[in-house]
Backbone as CSV, one residue per row, in Angstrom:
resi,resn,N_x,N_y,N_z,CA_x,CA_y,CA_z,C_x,C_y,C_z
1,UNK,54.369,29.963,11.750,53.376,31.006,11.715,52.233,30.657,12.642
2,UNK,51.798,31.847,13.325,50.881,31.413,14.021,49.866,32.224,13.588
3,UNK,48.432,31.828,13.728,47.337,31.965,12.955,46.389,32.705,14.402
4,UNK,46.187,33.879,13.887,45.724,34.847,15.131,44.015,34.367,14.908
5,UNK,43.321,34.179,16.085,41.699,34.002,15.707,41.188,35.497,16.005
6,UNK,40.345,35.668,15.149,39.487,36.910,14.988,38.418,37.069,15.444
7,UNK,37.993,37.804,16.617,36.381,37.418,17.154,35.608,37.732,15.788
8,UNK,34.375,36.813,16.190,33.387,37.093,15.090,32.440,37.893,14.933
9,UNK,32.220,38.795,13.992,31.063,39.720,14.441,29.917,39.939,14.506
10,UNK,29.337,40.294,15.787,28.025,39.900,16.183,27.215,40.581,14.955
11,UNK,26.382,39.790,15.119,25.000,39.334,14.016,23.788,39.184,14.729
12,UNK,22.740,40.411,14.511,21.154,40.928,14.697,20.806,39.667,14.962
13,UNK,20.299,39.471,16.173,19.264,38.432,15.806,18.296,37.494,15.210
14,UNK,17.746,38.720,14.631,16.775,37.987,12.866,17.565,37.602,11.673
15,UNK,18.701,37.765,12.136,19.650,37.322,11.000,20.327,36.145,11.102
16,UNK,20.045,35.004,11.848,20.296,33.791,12.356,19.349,33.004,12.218
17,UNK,19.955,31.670,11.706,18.728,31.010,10.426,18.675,30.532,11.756
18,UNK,19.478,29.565,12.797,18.541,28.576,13.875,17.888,29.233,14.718
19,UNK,17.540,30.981,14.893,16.495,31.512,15.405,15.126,30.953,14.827
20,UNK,15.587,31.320,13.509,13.966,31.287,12.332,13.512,29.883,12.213
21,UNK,14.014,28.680,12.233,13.947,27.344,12.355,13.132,27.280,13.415
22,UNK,13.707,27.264,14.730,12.934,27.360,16.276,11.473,28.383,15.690
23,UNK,11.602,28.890,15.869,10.162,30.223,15.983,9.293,29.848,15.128
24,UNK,10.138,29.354,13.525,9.186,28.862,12.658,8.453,27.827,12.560
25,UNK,8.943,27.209,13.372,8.696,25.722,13.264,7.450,26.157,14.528
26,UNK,7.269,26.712,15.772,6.562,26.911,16.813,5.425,27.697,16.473
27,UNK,5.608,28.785,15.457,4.594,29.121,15.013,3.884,28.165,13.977
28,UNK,4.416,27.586,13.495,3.489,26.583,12.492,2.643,25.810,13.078
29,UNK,2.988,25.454,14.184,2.164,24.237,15.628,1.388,25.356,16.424
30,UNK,1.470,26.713,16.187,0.613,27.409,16.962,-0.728,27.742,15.740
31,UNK,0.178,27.786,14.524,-1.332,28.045,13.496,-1.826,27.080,13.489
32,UNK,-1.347,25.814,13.224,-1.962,24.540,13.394,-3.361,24.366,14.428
33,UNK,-2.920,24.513,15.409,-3.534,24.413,16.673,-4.569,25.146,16.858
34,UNK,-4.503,26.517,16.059,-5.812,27.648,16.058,-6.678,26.912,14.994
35,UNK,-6.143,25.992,14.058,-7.471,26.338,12.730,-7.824,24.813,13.324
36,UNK,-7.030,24.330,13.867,-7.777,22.772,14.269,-8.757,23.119,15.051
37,UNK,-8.790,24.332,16.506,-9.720,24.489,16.892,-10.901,25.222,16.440
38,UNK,-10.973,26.479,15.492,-11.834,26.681,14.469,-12.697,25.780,13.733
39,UNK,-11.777,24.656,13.214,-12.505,23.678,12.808,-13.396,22.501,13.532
40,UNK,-12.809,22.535,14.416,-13.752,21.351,15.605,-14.764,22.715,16.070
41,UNK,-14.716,23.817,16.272,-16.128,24.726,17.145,-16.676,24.995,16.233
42,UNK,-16.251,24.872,14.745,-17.622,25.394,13.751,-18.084,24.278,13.047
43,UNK,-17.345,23.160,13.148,-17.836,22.206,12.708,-18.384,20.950,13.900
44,UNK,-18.570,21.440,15.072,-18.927,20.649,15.881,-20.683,20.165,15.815
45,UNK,-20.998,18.895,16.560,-22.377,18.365,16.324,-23.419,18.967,17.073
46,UNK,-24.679,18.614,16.803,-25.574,19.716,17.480,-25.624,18.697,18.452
47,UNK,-26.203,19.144,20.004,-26.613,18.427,21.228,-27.860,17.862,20.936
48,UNK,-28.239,16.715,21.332,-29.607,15.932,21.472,-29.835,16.111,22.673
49,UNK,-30.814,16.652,23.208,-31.107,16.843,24.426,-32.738,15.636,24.605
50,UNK,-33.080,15.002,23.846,-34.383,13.932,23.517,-33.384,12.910,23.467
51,UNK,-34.106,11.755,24.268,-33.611,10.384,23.998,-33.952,9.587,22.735
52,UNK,-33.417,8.785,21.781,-34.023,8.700,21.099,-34.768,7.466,20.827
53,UNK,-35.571,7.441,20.426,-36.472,5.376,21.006,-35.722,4.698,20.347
54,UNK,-36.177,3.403,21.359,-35.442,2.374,20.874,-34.970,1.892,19.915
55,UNK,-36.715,1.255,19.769,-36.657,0.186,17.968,-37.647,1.983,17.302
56,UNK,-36.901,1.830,16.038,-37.731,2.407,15.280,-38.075,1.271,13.699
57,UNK,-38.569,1.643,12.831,-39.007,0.690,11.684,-38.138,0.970,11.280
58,UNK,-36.806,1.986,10.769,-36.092,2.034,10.365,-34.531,1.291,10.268
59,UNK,-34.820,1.397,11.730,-33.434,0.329,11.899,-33.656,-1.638,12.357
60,UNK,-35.047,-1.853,12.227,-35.264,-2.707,12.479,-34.746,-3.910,11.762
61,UNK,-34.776,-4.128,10.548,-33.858,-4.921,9.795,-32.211,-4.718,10.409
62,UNK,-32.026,-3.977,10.266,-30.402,-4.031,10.461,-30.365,-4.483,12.188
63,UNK,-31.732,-4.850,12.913,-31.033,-5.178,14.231,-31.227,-6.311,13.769
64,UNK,-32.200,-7.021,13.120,-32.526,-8.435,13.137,-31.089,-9.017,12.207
65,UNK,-30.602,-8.224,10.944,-29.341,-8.888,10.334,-28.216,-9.137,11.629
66,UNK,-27.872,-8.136,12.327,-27.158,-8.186,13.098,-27.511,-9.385,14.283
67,UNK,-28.571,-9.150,14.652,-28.804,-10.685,15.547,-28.331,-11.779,14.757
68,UNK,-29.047,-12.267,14.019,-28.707,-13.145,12.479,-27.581,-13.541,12.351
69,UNK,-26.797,-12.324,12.014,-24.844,-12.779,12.202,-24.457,-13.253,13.396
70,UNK,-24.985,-12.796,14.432,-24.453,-12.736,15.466,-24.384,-14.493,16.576
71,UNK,-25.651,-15.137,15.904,-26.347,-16.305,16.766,-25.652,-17.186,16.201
72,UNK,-25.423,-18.172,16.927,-24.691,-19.495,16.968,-25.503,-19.770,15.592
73,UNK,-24.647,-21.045,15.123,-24.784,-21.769,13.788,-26.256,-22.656,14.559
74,UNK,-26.844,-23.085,13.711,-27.921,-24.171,14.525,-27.387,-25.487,14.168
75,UNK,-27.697,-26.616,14.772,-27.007,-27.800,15.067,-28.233,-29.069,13.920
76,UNK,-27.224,-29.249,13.012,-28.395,-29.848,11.494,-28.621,-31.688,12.406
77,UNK,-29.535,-32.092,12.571,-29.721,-33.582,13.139,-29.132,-34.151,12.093
């Protein structure tokens, strides 16, 4: 017996899951991509257009700790 093959019958486009896989998957990286940028332009930092001084009293301790850590051990006679 020989076994006759039957063409298969064509099938709509939207009716093919590895269409919807591809597209779906591309649109998910395209929504992605919109709310990431939404989120970085509305949540972005304001510009400093002022330099800001150096030493202030505020951070002055934390430069001197940081020197502090930072300096060689001293050498005990």
């Amino acid at each position: 017996m020989q076994s006759q093959l039957q063409p298969m019958a064509e099938v709509p486009w939207w009716r093919v899951g590895t269409m919807w896989l591809v597209v779906g998957g591309l649109a998910v990286v395209v929504a992605g991509s919109v709310a990431l940028a939404v989120t970085a332009w509305t949540g972005a930092d304001i510009v400093v257009l002022e330099a800001p001084a150096a030493r202030t009293v505020a951070t002055t301790p934390a430069l001197q700790g940081r020197n502090h850590a930072a300096a060689p051990p001293l050498a005990r006679p």
